[in-house]
C-alpha positions in Angstrom: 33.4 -6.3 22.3 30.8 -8.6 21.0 27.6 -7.5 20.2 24.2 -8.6 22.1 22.0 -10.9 19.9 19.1 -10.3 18.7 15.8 -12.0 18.9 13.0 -11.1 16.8 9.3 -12.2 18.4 5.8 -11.0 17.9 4.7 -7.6 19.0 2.7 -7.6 21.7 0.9 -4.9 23.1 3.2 -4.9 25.9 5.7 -3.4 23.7 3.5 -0.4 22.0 5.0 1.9 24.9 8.9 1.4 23.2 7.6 1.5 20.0 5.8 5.1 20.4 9.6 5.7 21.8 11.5 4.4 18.7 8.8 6.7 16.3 9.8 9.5 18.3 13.4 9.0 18.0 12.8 8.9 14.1 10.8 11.7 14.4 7.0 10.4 13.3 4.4 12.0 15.3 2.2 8.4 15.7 0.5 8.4 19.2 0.4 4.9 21.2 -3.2 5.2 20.2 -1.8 5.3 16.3 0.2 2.5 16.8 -2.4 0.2 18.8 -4.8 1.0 15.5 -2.2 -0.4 12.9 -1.1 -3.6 15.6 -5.1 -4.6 16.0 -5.2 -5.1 12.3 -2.0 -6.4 11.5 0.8 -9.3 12.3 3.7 -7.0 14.0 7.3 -8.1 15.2 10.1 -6.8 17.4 13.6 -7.3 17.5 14.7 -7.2 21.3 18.4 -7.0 22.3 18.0 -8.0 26.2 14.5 -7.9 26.1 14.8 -3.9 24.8 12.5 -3.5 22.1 15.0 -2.0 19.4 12.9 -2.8 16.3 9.9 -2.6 14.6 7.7 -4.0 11.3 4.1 -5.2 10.6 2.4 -6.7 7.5 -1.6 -5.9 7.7 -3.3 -8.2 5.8 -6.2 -7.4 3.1 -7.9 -10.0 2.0 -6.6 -13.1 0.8 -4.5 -10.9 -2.1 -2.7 -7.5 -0.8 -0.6 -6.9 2.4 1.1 -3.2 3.8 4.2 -3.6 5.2 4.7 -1.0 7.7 6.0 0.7 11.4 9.4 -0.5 9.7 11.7 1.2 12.3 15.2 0.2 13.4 16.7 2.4 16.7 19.4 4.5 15.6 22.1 2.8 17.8 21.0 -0.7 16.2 22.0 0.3 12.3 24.4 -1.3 10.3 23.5 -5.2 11.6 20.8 -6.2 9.5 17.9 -5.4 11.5 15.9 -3.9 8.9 16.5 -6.7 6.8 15.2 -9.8 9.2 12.1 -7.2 10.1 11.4 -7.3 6.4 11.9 -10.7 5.7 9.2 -11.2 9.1 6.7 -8.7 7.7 6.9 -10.5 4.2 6.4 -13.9 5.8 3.8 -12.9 7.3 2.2 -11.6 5.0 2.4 -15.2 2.8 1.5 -15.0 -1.2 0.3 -12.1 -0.7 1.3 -8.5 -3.4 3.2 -6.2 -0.4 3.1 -2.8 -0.5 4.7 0.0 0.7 5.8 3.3 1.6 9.6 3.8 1.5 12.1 6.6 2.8 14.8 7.6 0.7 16.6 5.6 3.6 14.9 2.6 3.0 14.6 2.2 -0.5 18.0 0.7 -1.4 16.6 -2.2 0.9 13.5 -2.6 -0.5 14.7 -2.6 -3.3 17.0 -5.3 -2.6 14.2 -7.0 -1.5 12.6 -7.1 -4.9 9.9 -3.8 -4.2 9.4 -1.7 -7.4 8.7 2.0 -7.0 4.6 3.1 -8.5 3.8 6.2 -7.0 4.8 9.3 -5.0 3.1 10.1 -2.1 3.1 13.8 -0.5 2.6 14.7 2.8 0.5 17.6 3.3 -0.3 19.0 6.9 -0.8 22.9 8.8 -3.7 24.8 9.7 -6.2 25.6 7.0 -7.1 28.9 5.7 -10.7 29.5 5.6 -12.6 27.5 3.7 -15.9 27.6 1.9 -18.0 25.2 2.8 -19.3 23.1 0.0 -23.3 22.7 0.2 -23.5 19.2 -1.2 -21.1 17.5 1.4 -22.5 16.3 4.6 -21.8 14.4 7.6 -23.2 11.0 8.0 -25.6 10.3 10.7 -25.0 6.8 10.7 -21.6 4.8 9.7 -22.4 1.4 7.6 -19.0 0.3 7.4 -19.5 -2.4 5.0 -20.7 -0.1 2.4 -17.7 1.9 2.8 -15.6 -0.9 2.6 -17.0 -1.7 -0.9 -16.5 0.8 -2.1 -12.9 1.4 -1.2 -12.6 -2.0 -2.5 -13.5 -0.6 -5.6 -10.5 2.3 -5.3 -8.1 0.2 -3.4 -8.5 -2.9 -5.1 -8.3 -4.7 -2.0 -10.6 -6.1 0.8 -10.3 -3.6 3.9 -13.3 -4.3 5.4 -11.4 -4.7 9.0 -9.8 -1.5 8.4 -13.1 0.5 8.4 -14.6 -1.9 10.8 -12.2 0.1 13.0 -12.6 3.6 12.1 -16.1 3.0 12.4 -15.3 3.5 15.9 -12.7 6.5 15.5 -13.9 8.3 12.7 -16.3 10.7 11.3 -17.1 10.3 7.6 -18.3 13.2 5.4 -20.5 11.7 2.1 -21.5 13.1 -1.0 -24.6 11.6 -2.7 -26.2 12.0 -5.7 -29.9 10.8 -5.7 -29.1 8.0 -2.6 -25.9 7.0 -4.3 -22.4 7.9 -2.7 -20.7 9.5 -4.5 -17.6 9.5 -2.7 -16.2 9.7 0.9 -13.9 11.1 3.6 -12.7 10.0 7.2 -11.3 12.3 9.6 -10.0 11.2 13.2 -7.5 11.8 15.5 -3.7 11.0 14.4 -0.4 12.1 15.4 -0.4 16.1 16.5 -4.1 16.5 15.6 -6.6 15.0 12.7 -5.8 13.3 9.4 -8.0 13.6 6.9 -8.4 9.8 5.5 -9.2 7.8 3.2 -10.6 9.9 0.5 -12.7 7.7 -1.8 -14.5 9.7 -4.8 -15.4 9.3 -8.4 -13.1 12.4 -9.7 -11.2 14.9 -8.1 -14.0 17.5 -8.1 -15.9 15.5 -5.6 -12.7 14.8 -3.6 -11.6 18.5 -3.0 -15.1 19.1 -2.4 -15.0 16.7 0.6 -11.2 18.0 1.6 -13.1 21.5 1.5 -15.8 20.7 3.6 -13.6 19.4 6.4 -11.8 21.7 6.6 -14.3 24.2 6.4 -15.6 22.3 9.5 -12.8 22.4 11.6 -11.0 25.9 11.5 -8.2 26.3 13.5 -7.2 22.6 13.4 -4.0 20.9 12.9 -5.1 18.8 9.9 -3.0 16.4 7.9 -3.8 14.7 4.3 -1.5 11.8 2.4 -2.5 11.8 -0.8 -0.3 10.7 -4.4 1.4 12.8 -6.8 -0.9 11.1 -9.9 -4.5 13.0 -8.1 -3.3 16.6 -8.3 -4.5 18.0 -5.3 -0.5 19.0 -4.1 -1.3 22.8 -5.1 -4.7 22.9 -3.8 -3.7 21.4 -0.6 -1.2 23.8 -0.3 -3.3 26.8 -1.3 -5.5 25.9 1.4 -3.0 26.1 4.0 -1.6 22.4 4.3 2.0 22.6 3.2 4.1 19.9 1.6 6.2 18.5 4.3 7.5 15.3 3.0 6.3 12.0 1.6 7.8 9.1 0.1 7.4 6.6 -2.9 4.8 3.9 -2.5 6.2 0.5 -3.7 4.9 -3.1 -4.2 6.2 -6.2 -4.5 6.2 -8.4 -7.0 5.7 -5.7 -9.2 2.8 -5.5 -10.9 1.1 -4.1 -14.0 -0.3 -0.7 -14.4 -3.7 -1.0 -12.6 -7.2 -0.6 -14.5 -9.1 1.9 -14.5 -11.8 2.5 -12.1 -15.0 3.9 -11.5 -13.8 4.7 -8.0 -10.6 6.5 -6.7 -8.5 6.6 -3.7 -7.6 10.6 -3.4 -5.8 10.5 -0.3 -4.8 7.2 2.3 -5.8 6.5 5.5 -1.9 7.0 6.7 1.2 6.0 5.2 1.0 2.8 7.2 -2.6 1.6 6.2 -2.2 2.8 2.6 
């Protein structure tokens, strides 16, 4: 029997509701919500097999000099035919010059790989409810949101421009601060993701102040279902975990072309926004 073909178009919002399906199937937790976030910042593509949305990738574009590739999801029925592959190679196109990055499954790395992505990092999954928390007395909530501020700063961390990012979460997110005389010190977003609230970015100047944010969210919302994605390099695993969020998975963060060993910064990322948004 000869198989349907495939057409691969640009996602449209018309297509979020089969997407939420496929994320299911592979068993991510991302609301339609979750998915509308990462499509109003990014350049996303289907593949459709009689007009049946059976594939999914988006490059989200940071600046003129960093992309994520990402929502990279092929329906289980559909393996084997080089799906994944043309979704790439759409993502990547999309995302022109540009360094990609990434976070792979063991089941996607041989194809990235492939695709000339070198392995950096690990990133660990942490999620649960937390145990109770002290709250930290130099953390606060801000009263107002200036996301261009933020965005400097995580400029600073990220080392690319994601000033449409927090233009975003501006509108979806509280952000706790720590500042040292009318400085910020660092940062940390929490909003609504998946089965409850992720807590992310975190943006700090050493890990101190970063658990000390982590702390005081958690300390503020007892009883939650809170999630963090932070990397293996910070060291916060064990403290997460003490604290009641479990390691639950992950996967390696990879970039392409590979790139030297990034300098060092007054400013570090402690733990992403999601997997997706890096």
């Amino acid at each position: 029997m000869q198989a349907s073909p495939i057409e691969i178009q640009s996602f449209q919002p018309e297509h979020l509701d089969a997407a939420v399906e496929l994320s299911r199937q592979a068993g991510w937790p991302h609301r339609r919500e979750d998915w509308a976030l990462v499509l109003s910042l990014s350049k996303g593509f289907v593949a459709l097999e009689n007009g049946r949305v059976v594939g999914t990738a988006m490059a989200t574009l940071l600046g003129d000099g960093c992309a994520t590739v990402n929502m990279v999801i092929v329906d289980e029925t559909m393996r084997g035919r080089g799906l994944g592959r043309q979704l790439m190679r759409a993502a990547m196109d999309a995302a022109e010059n540009r360094e990609c990055r990434l976070v792979a499954t063991a089941d996607g790395l041989p194809l990235y790989e492939k695709l000339g992505f070198a392995a950096f990092g690990e990133v660990l999954q942490h999620q649960g409810t937390p145990a109770a928390t002290e709250r930290p007395a130099d953390v606060a909530w801000a009263e107002t949101v200036a996301p261009a501020t933020l965005a400097a700063l995580d400029t600073q961390a990220f080392g690319a421009d994601r000033t449409a990012l927090f233009a975003a979460l501006a509108e979806r997110a509280r952000f706790a601060l720590v500042k040292e005389q009318g400085v910020i010190k660092g940062f940390a977003a929490l909003r609504a993701f998946g089965r409850g609230e992720v807590i992310g970015p975190v943006v700090a100047e050493n890990a101190e102040i970063a658990r000390d944010l982590i702390a005081f969210i958690l300390s503020e919302r007892p009883g939650a279902f809170l999630r963090v994605d932070t990397t293996a390099d910070t060291g916060l695993a064990p403290w997460l975990a003490e604290k009641g969020l479990g390691h639950v998975g992950g996967g390696i963060a990879m970039r392409r072309p590979k790139a030297d060993i990034a300098p060092d910064r007054k400013l570090k990322t402690f733990a992403l926004t999601s997997q997706a948004l890096g």
